[in-house]
Backbone and ligand atoms as CSV (ligand in chain L), in Angstrom:
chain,resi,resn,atom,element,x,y,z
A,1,UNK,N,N,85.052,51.453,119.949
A,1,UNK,CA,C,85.407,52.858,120.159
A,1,UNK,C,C,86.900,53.000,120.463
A,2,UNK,N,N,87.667,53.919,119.922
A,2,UNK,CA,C,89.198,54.041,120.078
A,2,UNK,C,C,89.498,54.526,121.434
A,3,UNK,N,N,90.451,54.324,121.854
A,3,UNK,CA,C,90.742,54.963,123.483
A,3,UNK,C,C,91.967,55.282,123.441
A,4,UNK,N,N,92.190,56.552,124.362
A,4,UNK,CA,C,93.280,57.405,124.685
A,4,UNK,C,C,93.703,56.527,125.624
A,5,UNK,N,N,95.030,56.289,125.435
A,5,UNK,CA,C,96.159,55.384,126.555
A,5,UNK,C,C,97.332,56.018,127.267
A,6,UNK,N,N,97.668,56.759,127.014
A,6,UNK,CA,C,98.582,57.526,127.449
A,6,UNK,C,C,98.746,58.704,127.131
A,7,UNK,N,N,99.703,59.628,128.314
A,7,UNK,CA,C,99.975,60.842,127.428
A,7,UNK,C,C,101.829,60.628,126.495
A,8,UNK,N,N,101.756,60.546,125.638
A,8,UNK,CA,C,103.325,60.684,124.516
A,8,UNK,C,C,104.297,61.649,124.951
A,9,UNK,N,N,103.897,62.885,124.448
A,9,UNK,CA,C,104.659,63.175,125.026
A,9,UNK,C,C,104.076,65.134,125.142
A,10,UNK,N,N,104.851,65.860,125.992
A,10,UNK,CA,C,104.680,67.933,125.690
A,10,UNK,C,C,105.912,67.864,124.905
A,11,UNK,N,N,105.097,68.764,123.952
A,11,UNK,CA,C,105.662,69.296,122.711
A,11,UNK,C,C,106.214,70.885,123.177
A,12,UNK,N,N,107.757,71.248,123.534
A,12,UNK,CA,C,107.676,72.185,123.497
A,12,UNK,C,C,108.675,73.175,122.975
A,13,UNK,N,N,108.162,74.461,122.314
A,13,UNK,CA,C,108.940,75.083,121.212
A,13,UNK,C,C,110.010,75.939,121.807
A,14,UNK,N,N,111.184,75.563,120.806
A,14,UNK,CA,C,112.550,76.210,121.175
A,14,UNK,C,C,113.092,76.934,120.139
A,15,UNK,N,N,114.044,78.199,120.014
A,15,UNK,CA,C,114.429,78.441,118.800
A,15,UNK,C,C,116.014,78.028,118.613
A,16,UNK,N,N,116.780,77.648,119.400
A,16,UNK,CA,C,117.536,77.190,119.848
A,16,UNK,C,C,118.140,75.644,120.046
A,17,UNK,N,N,118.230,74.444,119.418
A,17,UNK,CA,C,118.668,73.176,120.237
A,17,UNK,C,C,119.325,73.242,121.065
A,18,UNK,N,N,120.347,73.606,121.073
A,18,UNK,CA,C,121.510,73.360,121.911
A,18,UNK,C,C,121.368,74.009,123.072
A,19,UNK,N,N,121.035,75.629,122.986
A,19,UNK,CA,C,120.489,76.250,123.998
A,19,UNK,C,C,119.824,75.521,124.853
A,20,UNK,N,N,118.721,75.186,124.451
A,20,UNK,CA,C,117.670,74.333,124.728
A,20,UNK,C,C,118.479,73.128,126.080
A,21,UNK,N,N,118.839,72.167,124.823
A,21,UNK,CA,C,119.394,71.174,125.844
A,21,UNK,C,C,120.330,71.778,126.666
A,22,UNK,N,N,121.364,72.802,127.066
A,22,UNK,CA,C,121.664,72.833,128.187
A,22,UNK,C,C,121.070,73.182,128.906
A,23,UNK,N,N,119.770,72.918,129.666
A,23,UNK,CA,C,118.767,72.807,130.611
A,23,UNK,C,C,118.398,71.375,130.755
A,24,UNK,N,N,117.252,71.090,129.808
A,24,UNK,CA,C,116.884,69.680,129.504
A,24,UNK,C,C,117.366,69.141,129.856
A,25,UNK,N,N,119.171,68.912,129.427
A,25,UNK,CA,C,119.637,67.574,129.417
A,25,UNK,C,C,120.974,68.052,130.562
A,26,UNK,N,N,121.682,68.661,129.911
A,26,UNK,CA,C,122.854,68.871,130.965
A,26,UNK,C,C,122.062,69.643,132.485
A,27,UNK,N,N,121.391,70.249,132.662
A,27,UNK,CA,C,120.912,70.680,133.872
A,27,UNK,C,C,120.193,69.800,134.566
A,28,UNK,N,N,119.032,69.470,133.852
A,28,UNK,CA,C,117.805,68.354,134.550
A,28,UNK,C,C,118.184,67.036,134.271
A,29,UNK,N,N,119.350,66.872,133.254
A,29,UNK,CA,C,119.389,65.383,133.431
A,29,UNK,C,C,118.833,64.437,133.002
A,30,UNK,N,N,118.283,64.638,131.633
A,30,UNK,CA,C,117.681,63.978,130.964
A,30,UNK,C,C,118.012,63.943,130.224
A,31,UNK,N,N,118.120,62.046,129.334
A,31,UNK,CA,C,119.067,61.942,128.707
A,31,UNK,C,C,118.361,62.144,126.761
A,32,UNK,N,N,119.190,62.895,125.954
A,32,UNK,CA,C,118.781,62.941,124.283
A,32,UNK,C,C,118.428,61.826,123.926
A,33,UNK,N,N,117.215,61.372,123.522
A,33,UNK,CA,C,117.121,59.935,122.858
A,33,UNK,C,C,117.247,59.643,121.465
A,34,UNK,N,N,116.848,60.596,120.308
A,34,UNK,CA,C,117.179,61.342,119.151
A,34,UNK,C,C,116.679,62.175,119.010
A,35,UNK,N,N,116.911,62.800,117.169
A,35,UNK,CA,C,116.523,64.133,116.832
A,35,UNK,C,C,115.727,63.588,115.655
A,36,UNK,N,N,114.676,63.699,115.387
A,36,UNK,CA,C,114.264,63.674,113.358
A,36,UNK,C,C,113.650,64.693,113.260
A,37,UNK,N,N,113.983,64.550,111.643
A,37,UNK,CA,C,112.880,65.559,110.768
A,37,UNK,C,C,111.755,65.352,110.377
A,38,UNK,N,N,110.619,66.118,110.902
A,38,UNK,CA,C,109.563,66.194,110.314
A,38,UNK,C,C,108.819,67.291,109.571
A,39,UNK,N,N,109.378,66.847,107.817
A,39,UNK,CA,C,109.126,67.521,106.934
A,39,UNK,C,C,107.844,68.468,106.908
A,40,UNK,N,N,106.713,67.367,107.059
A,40,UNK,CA,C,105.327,67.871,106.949
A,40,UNK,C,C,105.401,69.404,108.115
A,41,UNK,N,N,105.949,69.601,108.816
A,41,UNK,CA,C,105.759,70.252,109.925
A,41,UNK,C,C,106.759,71.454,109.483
A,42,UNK,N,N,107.862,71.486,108.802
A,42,UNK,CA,C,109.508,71.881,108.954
A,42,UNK,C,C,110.004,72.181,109.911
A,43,UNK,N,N,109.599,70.742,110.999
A,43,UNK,CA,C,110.595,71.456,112.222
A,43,UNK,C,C,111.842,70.251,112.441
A,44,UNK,N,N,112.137,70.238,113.034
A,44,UNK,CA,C,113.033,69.495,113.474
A,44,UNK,C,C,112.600,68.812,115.259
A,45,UNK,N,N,112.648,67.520,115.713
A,45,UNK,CA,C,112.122,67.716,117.027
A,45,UNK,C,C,113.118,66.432,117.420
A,46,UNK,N,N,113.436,66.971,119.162
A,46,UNK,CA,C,114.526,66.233,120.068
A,46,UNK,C,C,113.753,65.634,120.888
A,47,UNK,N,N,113.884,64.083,120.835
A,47,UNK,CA,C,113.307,63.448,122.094
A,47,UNK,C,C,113.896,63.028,123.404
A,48,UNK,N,N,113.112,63.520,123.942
A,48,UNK,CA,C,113.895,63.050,125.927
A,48,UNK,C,C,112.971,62.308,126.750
A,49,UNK,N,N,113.206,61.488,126.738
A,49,UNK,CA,C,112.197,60.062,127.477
A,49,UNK,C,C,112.328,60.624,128.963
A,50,UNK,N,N,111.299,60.556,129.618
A,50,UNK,CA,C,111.205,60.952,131.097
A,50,UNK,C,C,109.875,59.750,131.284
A,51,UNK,N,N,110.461,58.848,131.819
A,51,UNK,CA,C,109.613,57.936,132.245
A,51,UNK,C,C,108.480,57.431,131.286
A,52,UNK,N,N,107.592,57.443,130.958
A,52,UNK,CA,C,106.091,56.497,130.035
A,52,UNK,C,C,106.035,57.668,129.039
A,53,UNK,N,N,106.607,58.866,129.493
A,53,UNK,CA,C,106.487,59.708,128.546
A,53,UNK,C,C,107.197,60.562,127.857
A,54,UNK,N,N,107.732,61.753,126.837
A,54,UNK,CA,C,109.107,62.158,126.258
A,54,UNK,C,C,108.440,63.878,126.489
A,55,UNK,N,N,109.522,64.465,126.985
A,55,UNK,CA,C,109.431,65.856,126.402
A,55,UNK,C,C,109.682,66.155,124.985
A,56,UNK,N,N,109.494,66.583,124.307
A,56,UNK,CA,C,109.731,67.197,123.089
A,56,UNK,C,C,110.046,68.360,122.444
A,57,UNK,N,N,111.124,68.778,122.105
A,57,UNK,CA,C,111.727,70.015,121.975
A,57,UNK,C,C,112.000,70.121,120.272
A,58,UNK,N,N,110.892,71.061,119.682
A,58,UNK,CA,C,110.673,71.197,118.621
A,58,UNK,C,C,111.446,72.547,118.084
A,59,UNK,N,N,112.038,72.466,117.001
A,59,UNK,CA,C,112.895,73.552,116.867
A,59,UNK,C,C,112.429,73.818,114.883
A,60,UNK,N,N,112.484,75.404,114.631
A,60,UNK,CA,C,111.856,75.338,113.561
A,60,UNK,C,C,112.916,74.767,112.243
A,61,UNK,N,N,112.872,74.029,111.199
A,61,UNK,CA,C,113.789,74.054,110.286
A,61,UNK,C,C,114.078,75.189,108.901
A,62,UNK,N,N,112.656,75.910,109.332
A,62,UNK,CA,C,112.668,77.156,108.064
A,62,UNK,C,C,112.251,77.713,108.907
A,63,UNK,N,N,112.225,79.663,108.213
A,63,UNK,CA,C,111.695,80.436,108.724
A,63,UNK,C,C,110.080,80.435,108.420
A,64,UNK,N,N,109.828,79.988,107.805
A,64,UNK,CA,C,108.079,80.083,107.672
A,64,UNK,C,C,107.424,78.706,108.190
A,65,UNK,N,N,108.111,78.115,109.164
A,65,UNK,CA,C,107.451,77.007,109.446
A,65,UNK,C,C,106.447,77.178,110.472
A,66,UNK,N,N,105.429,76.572,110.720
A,66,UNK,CA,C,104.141,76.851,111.718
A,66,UNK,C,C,105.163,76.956,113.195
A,67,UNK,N,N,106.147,76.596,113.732
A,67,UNK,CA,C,106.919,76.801,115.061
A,67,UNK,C,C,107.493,78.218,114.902
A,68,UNK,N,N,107.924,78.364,114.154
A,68,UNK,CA,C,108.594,79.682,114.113
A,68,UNK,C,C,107.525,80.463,114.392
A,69,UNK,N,N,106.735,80.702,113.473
A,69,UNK,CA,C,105.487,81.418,113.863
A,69,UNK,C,C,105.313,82.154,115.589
A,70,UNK,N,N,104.830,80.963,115.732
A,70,UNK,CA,C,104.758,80.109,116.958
A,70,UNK,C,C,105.619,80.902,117.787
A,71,UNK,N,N,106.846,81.013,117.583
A,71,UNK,CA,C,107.793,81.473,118.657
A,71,UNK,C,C,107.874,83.139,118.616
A,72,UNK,N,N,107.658,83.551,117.288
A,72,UNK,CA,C,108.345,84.588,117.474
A,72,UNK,C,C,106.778,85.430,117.892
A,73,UNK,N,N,105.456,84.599,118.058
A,73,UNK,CA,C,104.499,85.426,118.328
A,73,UNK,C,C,104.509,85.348,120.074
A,74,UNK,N,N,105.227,84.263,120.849
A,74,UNK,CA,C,104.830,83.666,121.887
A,74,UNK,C,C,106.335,83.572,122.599
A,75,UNK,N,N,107.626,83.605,121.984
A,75,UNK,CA,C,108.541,83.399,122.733
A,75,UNK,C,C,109.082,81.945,123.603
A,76,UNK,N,N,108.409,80.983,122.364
A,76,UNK,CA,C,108.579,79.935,122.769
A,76,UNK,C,C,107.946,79.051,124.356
A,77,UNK,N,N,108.140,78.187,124.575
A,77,UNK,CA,C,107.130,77.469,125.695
A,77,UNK,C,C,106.231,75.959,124.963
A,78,UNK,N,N,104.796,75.909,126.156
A,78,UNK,CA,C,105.087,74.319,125.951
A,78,UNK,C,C,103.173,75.130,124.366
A,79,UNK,N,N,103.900,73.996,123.281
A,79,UNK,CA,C,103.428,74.013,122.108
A,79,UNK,C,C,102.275,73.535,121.965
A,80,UNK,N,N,102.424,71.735,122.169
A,80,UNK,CA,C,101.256,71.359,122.058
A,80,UNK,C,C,101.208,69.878,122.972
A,81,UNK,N,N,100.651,69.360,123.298
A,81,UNK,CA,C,100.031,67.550,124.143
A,81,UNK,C,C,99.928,66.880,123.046
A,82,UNK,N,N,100.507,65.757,123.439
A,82,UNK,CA,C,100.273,64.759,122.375
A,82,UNK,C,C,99.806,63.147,123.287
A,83,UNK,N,N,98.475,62.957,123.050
A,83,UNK,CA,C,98.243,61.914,123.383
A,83,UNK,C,C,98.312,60.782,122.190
A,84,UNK,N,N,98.154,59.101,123.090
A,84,UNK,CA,C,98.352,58.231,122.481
A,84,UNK,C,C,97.170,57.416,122.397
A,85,UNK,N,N,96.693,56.860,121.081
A,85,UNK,CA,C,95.612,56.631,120.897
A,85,UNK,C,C,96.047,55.060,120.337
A,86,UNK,N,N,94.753,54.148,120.581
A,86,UNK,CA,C,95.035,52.778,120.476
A,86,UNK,C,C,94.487,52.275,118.767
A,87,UNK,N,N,93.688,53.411,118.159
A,87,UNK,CA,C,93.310,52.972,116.726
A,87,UNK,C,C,93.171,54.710,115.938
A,88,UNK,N,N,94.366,55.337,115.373
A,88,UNK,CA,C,93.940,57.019,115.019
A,88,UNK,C,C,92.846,57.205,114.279
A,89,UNK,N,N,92.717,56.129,113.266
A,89,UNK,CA,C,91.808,56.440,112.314
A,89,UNK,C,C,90.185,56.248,112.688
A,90,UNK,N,N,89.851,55.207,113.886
A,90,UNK,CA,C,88.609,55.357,114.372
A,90,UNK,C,C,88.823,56.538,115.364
A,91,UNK,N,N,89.449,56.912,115.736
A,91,UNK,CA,C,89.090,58.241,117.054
A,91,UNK,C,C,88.900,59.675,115.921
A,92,UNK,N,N,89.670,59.392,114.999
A,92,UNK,CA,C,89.743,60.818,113.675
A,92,UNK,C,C,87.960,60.515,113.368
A,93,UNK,N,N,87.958,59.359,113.251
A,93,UNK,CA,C,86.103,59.255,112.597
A,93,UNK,C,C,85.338,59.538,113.556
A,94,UNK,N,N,85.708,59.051,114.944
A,94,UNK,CA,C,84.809,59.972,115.765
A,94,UNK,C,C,84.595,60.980,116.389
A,95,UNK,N,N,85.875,61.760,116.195
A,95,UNK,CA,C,86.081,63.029,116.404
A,95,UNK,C,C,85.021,63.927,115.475
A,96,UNK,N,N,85.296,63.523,114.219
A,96,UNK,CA,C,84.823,64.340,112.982
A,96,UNK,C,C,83.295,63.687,113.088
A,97,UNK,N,N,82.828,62.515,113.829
A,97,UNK,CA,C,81.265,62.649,113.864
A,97,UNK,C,C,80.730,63.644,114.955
A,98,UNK,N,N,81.604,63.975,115.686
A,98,UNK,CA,C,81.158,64.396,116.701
A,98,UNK,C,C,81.266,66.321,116.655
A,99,UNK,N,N,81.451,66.098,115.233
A,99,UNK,CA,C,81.702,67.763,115.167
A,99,UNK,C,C,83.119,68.703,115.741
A,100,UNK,N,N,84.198,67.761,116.044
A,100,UNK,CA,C,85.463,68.398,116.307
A,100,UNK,C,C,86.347,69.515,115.348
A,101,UNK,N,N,86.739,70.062,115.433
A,101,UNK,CA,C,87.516,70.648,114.327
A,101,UNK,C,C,89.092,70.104,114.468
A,102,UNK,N,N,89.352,69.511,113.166
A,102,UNK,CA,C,90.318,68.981,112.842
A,102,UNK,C,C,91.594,69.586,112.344
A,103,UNK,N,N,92.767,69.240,112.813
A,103,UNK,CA,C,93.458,70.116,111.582
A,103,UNK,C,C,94.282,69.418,110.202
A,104,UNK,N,N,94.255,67.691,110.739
A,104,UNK,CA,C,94.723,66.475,109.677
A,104,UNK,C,C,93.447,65.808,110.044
A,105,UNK,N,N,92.586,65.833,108.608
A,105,UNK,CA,C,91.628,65.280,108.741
A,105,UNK,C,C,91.741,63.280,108.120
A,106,UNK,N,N,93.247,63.028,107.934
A,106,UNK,CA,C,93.694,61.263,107.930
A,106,UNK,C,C,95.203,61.703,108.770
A,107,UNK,N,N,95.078,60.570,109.254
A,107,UNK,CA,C,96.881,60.319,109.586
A,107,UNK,C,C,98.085,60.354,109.124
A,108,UNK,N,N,98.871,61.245,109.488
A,108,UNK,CA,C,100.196,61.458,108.736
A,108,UNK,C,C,101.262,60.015,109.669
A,109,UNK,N,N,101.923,59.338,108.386
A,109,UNK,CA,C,102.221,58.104,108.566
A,109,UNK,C,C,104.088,58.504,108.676
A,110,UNK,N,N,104.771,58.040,109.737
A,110,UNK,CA,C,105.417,58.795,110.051
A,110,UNK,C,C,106.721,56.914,110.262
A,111,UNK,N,N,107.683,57.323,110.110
A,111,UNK,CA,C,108.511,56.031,111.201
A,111,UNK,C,C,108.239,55.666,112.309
A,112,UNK,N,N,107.443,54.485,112.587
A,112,UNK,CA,C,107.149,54.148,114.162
A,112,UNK,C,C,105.795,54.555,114.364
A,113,UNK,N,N,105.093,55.732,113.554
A,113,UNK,CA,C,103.503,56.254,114.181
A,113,UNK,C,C,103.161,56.574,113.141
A,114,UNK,N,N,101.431,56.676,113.344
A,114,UNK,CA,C,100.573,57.724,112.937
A,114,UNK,C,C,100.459,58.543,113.821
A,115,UNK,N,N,100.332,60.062,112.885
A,115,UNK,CA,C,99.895,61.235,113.850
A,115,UNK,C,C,99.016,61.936,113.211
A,116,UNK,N,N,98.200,63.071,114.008
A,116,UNK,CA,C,97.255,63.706,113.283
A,116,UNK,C,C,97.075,65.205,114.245
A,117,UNK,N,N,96.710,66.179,114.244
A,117,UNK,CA,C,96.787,67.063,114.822
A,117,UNK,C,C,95.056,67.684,115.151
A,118,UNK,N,N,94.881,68.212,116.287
A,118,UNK,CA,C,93.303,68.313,116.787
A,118,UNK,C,C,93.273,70.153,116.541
A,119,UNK,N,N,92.504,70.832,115.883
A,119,UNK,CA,C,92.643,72.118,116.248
A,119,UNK,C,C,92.081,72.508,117.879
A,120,UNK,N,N,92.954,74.013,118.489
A,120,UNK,CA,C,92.972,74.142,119.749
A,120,UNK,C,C,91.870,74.258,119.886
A,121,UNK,N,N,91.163,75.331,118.570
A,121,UNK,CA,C,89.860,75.674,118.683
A,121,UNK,C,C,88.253,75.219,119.896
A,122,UNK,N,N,88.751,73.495,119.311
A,122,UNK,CA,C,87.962,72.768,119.604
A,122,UNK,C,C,88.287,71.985,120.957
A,123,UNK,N,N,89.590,72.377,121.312
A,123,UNK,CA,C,90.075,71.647,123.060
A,123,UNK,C,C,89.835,73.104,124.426
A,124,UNK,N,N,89.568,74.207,123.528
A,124,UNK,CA,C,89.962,74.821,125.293
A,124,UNK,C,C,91.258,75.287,124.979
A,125,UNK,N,N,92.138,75.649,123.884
A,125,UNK,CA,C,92.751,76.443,123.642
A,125,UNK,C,C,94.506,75.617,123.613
A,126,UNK,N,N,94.226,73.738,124.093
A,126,UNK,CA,C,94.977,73.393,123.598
A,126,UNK,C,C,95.779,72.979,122.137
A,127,UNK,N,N,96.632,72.627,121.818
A,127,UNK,CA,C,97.372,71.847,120.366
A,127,UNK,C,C,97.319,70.518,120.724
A,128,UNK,N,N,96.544,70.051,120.285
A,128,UNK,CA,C,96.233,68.302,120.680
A,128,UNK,C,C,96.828,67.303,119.578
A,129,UNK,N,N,97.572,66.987,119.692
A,129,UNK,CA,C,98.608,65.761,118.672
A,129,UNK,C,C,98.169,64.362,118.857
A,130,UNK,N,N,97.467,63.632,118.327
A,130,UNK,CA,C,97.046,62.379,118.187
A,130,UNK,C,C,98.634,61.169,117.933
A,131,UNK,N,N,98.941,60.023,118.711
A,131,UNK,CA,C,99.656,59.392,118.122
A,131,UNK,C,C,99.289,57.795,117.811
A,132,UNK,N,N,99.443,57.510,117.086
A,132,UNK,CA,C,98.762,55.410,117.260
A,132,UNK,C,C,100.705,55.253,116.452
A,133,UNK,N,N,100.931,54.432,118.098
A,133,UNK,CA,C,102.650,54.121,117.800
A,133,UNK,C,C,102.635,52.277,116.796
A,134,UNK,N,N,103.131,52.415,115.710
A,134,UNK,CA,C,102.641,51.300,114.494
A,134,UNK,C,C,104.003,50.400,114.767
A,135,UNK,N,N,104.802,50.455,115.805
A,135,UNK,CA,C,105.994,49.513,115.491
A,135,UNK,C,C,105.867,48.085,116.308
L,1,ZN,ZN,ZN,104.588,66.305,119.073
C-alpha cells in the first residue's frame, strides 16, 4: 500500500511575483530557491524551502490559465496542499479503487517528480497535489 510521507509543500496563488516576494522573502526571510515553468498548468511557480517543507507561490503565465481563474474569482491565497507520496502510481490506483475523484487520472512526469492532482470535490473542499520526488 503507498503511504503519504510528508507534507511538500502550500501552494499559494499570487498575481504578482515580485509583489509577492517582498513579503515571503524580503519581509519573512525566506530565502528564493527557484522559479520553473509548469506548462501543463500555465503557471509559473517560486520555491521557498522553510524547513522539510516549501511554500509555493504560483503565479499565472496566461490569462486563461486554471490560477488566474483562481485569482480573479478568489483574490488570491493558499491554492492547494501538496503531499508527498512514496509510490504515485499505486496511491492513484487506490484512490481510483476507492471511488475518489481524480483530476490526473496517471502522473504528470515533471524534473525531479511525479505529480498528479486530487479533485477538492472529494477532500472536504481541499486542492490535493500528489508528489513521488524521482531524483
Ligand atoms: Zn504545487
Amino acid at each position: 500500500m503507498a503511504k503519504v510521507t510528508k507534507i511538500n509543500h502550500i501552494g499559494i496563488a499570487v498575481s504578482d511575483l515580485d509583489e509577492a516576494l517582498k513579503f515571503w522573502r524580503d519581509i519573512l526571510g525566506i530565502e528564493l530557491d527557484h522559479i520553473e515553468d509548469v506548462p501543463s498548468s500555465k503557471a509559473k511557480v517560486a520555491f521557498l524551502p522553510v524547513g522539510d517543507s516549501d511554500v509555493e507561490l504560483v503565479i499565472p503565465a496566461s490569462e486563461d490559465a486554471p490560477i488566474a481563474k483562481f485569482i480573479a474569482e478568489k483574490g488570491g491565497g493558499i491554492h492547494h496542499l501538496c503531499i508527498e507520496v512514496d509510490d504515485i502510481s499505486a496511491m492513484l490506483a487506490q484512490l481510483k479503487e476507492k471511488g475518489v475523484r481524480l483530476i490526473d487520472e496517471e502522473p504528470k512526469v515533471m524534473p525531479g517528480r511525479k505529480m498528479a492532482f486530487i479533485h477538492p470535490k472529494a477532500t472536504g473542499g481541499v486542492l490535493l497535489e500528489l508528489y513521488e520526488i524521482t531524483k
